[in-house]
ZAMIGU-87153 format. One line per field, with one value per residue (C-alpha): chain; x, y, z. Coordinates in steps of 0.1 Angstrom, whole numbers, plus 5000, padded with zeros to 4 digits. Last residue first. Layout:
residues N
ch = [A	...]
X = [X	...]
Y = [Y	...]
Z = [Z	...]
//
This chain:
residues 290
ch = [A	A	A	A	A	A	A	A	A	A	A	A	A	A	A	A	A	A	A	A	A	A	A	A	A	A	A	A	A	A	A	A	A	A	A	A	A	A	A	A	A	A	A	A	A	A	A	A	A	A	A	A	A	A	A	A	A	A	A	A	A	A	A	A	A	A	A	A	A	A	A	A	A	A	A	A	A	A	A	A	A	A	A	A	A	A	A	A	A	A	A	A	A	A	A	A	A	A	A	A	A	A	A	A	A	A	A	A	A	A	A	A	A	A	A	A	A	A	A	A	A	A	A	A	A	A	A	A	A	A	A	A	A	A	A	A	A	A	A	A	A	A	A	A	A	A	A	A	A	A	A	A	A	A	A	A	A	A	A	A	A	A	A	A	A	A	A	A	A	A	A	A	A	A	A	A	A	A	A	A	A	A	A	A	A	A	A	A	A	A	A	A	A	A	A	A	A	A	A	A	A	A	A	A	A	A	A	A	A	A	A	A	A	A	A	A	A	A	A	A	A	A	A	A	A	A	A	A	A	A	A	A	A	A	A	A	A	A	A	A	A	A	A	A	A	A	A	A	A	A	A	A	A	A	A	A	A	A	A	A	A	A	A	A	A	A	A	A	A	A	A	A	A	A	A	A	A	A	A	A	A	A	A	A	A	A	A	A	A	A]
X = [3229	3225	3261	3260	3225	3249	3275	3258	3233	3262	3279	3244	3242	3279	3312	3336	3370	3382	3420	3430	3457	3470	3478	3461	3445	3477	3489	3467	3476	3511	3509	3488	3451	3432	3447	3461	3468	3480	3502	3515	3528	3537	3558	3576	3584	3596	3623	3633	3604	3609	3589	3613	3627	3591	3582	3614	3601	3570	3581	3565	3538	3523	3497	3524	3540	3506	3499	3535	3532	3498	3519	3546	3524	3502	3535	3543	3514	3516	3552	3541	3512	3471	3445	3461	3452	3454	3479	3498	3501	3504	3539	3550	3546	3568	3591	3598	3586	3603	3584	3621	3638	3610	3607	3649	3644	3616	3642	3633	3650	3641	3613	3594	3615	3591	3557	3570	3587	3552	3537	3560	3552	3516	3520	3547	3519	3489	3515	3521	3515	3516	3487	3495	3508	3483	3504	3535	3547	3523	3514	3540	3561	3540	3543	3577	3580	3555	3575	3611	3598	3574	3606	3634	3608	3595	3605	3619	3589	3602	3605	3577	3549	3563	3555	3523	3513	3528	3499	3474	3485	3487	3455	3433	3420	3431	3443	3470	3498	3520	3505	3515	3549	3579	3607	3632	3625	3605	3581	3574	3563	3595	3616	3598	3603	3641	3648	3629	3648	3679	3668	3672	3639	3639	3614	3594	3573	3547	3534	3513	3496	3470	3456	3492	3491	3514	3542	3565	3579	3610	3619	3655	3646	3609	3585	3557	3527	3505	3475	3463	3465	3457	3477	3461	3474	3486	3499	3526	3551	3547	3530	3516	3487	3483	3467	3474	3483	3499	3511	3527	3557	3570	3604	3622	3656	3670	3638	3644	3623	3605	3588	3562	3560	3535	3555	3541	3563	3583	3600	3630	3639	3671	3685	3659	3663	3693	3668	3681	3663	3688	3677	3666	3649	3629	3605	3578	3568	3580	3581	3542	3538	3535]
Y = [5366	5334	5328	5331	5308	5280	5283	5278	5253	5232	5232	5222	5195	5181	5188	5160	5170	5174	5167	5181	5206	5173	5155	5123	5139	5152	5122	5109	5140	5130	5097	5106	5094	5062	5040	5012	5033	5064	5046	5021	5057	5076	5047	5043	5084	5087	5058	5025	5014	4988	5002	5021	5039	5054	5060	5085	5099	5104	5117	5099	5113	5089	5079	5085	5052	5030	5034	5031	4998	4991	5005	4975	4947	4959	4956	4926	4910	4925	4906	4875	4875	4884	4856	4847	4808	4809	4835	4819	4786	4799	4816	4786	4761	4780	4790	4753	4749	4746	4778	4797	4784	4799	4832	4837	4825	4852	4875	4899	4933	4941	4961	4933	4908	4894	4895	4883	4854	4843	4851	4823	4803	4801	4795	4764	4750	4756	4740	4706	4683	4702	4705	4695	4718	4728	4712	4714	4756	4786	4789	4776	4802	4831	4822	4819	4852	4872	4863	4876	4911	4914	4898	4923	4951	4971	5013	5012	4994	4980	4944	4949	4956	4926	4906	4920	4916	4877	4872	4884	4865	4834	4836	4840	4877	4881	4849	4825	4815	4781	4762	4742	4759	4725	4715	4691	4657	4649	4678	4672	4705	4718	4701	4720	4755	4747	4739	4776	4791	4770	4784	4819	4838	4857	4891	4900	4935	4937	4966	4961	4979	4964	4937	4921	4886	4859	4866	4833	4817	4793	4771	4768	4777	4780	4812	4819	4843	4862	4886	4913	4933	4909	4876	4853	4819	4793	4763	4742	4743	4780	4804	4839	4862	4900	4924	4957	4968	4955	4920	4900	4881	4855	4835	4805	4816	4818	4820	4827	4849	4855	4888	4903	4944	4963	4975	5003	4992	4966	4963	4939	4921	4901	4871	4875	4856	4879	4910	4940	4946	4937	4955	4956	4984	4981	5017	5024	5053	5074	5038	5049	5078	5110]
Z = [4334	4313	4311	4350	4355	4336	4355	4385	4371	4362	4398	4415	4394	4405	4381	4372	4368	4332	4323	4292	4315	4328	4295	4292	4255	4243	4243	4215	4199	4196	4189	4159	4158	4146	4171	4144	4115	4130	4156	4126	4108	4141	4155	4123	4122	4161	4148	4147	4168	4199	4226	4244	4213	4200	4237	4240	4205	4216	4245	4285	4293	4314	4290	4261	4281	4280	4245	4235	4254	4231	4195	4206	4208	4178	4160	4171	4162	4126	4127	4139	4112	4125	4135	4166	4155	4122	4115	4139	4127	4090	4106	4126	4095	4073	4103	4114	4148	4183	4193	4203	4173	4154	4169	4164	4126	4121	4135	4170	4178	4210	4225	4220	4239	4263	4250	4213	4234	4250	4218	4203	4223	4223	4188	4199	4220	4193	4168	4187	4160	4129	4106	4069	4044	4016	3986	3967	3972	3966	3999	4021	3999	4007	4043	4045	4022	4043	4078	4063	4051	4083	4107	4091	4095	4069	4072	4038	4016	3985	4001	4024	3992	3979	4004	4004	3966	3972	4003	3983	3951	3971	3988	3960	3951	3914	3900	3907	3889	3874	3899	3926	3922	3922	3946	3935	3950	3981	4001	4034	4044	4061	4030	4006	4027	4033	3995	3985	4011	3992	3958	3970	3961	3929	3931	3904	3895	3871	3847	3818	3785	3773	3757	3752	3732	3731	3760	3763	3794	3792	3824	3837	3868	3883	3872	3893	3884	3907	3892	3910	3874	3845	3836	3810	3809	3779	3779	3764	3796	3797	3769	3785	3779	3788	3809	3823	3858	3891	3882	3909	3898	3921	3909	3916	3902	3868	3848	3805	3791	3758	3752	3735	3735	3751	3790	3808	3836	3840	3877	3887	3919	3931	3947	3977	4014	4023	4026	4017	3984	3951	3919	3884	3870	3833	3820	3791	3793	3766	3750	3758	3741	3759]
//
């Protein structure tokens, strides 16, 4: 198969309100010129290739992040091989809320025009994107990873906020008491009394996991505790907060190590093992023997 075989261009718009719209090259050779719209965050997944903006010149290979602002001109010079990237467009007035959250004046501006494999912002940007193609991502994992992948990649490192251990603390308070709820990033931030771009680097920080990856462990430890008593998966998967029987099953599995249903199986009464004495063993024992 050659490559313009391949060679394949998608646009879209994801759910979430915070994104104008995404696209996906793949397989792509050819030198382009573009034109940005929006703010912009384009993760490169494969290949490797060099780029013109504002008089310089980048390379861009896979786990590469690179940021196009409006009205700006990028250029491709050179393709080494084959690449494919996807971009999603942030709403300018996100984008406004963000700068003005970390004191930013004037028209907001990328720190950098990219980032390379392995730094902060292209991590963070390769898992936002991952959420907004992903159909079982939560409103507050899709909505949490662009906050904080905008704090990143926006003016610079935002300063500490007075108060943020109290509003972190918080916020899990809330998490603890509506988890089986639906719960916005916005809704967590009003109830912290912090802006949502400082709130979710806050927590990370301090919790050492996201809102929304919080959460989730929240919710897969009370499913814990309801399978124990045999309560349904499925029953469990609705109780604890879990659009379905399938998105309980998928974190389950990734955070316990086994399916719900298995790990139930375990606590169930005919898996229960009484303790047996000395005497007991050698019983059975001298009877196999016999």
């Amino acid at each position: 198969m050659s490559n313009d075989d391949r060679r394949t261009i998608r646009f879209w718009r994801p759910e979430s309100p915070s994104v104008t719209g995404m696209l996906r090259v793949e397989h792509e050779d050819r030198l382009k010129t573009t034109y940005a719209e929006n703010y912009t965050l384009v993760v490169v997944y494969a290949g490797a290739f060099d780029g013109w903006y504002r008089g310089g010149v980048r390379a861009h290979v896979a786990g590469s992040l690179k940021l196009k602002e409006p009205g700006e001109v990028h250029r491709d010079l050179r393709v080494y091989e084959p690449f494919t990237l996807q971009g999603a467009g942030i709403a300018p007035s996100l984008v406004a809320e963000a700068a003005e959250a970390m004191g930013l004046r004037g028209s907001p501006h990328f720190k950098a025009s990219g980032f390379g494999p392995g730094e902060r912002a292209s991590r963070l940007a390769a898992s936002m994107h991952d959420a907004l193609v992903r159909e079982d991502a939560t409103e507050i994992e899709r909505a949490s990873l662009i906050a904080e992948t905008l704090s990143e990649v926006l003016g610079s490192e935002p300063s500490p906020q007075p108060g943020a251990s109290r509003a972190v603390r918080r916020a899990r308070g809330f998490l603890h008491d509506a988890f089986a709820h639906k719960i916005t990033l916005d809704d967590l931030a009003e109830h912290a009394a912090l802006d949502k771009f400082h709130l979710v680097r806050a927590f990370r920080s301090e919790v050492g996991l996201p809102p929304y990856e919080y959460l989730t462990h929240l919710r897969v430890s009370r499913a814990r505790e309801l399978l124990r008593r045999g309560i349904m998966v499925a029953d469990a998967a609705q109780a604890v907060g879990f659009c379905d029987e399938s998105q309980l099953h998928r974190h389950f599995r990734r955070i316990v190590g086994v399916a719900p249903g298995a790990y139930a199986k375990s606590f169930s009464p005919s898996r229960a093992k009484l303790p047996t004495s000395p005497k007991t063993r050698a019983r059975r024992e001298d009877m196999v023997l016999s």
